[in-house]
C-alpha positions as CSV (number, residue, x, y, z in Angstrom):
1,X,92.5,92.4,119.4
2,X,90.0,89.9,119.0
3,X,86.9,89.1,121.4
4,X,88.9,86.2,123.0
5,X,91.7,88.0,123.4
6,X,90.0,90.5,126.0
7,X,90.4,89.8,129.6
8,X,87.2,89.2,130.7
9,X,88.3,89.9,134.4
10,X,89.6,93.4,133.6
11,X,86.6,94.3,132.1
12,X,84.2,93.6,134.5
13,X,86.7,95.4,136.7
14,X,86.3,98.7,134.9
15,X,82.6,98.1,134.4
16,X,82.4,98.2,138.4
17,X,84.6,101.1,138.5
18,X,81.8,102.7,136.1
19,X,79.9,102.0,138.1
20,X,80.8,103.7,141.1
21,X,81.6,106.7,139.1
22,X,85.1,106.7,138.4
23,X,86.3,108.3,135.2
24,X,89.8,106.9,135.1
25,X,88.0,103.3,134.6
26,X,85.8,104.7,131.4
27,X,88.5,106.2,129.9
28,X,90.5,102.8,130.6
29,X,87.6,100.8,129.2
30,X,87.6,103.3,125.9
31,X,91.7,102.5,125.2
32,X,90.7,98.9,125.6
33,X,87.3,98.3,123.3
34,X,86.7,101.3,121.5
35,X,87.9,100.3,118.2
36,X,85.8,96.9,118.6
37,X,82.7,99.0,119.3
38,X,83.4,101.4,116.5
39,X,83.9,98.1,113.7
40,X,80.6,96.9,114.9
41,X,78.9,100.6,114.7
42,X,80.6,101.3,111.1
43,X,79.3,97.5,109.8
44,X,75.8,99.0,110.9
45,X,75.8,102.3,109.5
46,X,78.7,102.6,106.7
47,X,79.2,106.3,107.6
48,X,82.1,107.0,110.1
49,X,81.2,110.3,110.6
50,X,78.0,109.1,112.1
51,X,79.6,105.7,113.7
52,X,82.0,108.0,115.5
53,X,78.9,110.2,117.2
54,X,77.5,106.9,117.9
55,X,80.5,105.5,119.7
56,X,80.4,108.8,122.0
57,X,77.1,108.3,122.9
58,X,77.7,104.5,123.4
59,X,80.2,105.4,125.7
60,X,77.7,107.6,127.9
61,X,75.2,105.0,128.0
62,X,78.0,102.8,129.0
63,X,79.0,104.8,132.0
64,X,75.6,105.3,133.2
65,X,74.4,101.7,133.0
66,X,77.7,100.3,133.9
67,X,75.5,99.4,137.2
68,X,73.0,97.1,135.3
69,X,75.5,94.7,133.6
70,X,75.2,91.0,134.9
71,X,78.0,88.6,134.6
72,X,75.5,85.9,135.1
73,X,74.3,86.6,131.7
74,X,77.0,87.4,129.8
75,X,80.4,88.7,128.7
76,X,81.3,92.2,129.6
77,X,82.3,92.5,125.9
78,X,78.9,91.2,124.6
79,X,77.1,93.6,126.7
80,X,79.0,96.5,125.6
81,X,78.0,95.6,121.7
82,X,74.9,94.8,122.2
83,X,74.9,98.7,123.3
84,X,76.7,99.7,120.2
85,X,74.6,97.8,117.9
86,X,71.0,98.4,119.4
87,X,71.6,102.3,119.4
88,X,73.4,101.8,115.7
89,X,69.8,99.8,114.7
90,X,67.5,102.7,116.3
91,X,69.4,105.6,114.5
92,X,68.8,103.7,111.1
93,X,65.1,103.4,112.3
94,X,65.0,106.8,112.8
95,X,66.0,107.8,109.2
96,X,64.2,105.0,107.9
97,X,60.6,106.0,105.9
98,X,57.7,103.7,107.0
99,X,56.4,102.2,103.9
100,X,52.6,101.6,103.8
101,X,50.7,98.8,102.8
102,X,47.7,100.3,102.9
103,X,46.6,102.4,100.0
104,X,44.9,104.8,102.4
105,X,48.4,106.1,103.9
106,X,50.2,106.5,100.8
107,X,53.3,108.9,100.7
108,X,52.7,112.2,98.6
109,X,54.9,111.6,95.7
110,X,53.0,108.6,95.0
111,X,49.5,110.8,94.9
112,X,48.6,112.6,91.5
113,X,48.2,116.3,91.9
114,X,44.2,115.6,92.9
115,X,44.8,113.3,95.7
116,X,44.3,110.0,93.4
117,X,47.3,107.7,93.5
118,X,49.4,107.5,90.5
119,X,48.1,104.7,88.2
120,X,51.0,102.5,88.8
121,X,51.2,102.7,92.2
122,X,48.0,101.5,92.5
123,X,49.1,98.6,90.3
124,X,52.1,97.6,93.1
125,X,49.8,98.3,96.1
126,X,47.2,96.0,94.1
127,X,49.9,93.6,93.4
128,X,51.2,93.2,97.0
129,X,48.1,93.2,98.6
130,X,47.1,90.0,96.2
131,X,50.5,88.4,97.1
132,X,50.1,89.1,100.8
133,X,47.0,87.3,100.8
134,X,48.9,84.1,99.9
135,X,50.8,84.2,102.6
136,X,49.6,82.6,106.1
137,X,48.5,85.0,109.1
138,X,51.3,84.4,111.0
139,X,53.4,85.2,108.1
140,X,51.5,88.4,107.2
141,X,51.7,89.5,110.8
142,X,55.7,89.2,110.8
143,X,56.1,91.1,107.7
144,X,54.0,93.9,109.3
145,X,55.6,94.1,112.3
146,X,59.0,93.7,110.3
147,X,58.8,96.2,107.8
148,X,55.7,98.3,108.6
149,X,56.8,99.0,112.0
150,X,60.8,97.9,111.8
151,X,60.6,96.0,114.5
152,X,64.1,93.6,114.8
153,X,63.6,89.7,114.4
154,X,64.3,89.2,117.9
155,X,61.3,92.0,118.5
156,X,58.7,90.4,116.1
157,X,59.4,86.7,117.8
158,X,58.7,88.8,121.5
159,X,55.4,89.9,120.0
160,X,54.0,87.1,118.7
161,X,55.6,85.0,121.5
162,X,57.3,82.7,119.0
163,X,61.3,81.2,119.0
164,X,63.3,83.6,117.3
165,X,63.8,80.3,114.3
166,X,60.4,80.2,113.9
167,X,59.9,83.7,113.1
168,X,62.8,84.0,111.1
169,X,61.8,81.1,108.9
170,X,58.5,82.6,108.7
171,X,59.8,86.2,107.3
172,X,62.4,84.4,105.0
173,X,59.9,82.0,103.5
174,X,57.1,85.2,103.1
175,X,59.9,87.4,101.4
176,X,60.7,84.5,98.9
177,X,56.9,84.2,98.4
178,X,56.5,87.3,97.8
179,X,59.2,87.9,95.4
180,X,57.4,85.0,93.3
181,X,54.4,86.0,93.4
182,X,55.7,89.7,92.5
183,X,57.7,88.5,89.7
């Protein structure tokens, strides 16, 4: 079933049920969009074993915020996969290593056995500190908050209380830069 195909009525129906607490509602609202919710989790992740715990958990945050969803600004549908995808996103995050750009913070396996960093990685971290310095402040400050602390596009543009374009732009353009400039 595709998103236009879903009754838009009948879900908000079920989200009110939800709501008030009635399970026959959330079990009606899994038959109807579960397999929606699990395609957006499984593009995220790639692991249905994982997608599938996901989806469960989905579903509880679901039924317990089934309160806070606002027609006025939205689809029933949309707010569901927003859900999906936000706690798909933090469970990456959570497995994700933070990289450092700072030599100071360096990961272990990148340290000789007396605490000096390994001769080339002191190359790449020279390297991409002399190719961040190319790029604007702005610029450096999205890549930072993008992939030192993995904040999402739409987080980084909050931050520095920029348009979500602008901010994109500015990552894309600082990525291509820096490819250059490590090439």
């Amino acid at each position: 079933m595709s998103t236009a195909q879903f009754d838009n009525n009948e879900l908000e129906h079920l989200l009110v049920r939800c709501a008030n607490q009635d399970p026959a509602a959330l079990e009606s609202l899994y038959e109807r969009v579960s397999a929606q919710l699990l395609a957006v989790v499984m593009h995220i992740l790639r692991r249905r074993d994982l997608a599938e715990d996901i989806l469960q958990e989905v579903f509880i945050r679901i039924w317990q915020q089934a309160g806070q969803y606002d027609q006025l600004r939205g689809r029933p549908l949309a707010w569901m996969i927003s859900i999906a995808r936000y706690r798909a996103i933090d469970l990456l995050r959570g497995q994700r290593r933070v990289v450092s750009l700072v030599e100071d913070e360096l990961p272990e396996e990148f340290m000789a056995a007396d605490g000096a960093p390994i001769e080339e990685s002191s190359r790449t971290q020279r390297a991409l500190e002399d190719c961040l310095k190319v790029l604007s402040a702005p610029q450096q400050r999205c890549i930072a908050l993008a992939y030192q602390e993995g904040l999402s596009h739409e987080a980084v543009a909050a931050s520095m209380q920029q348009p979500l374009g602008t901010v994109k732009s500015w990552i894309r353009r600082a990525l291509q830069s820096l490819r250059r400039c490590l090439e």
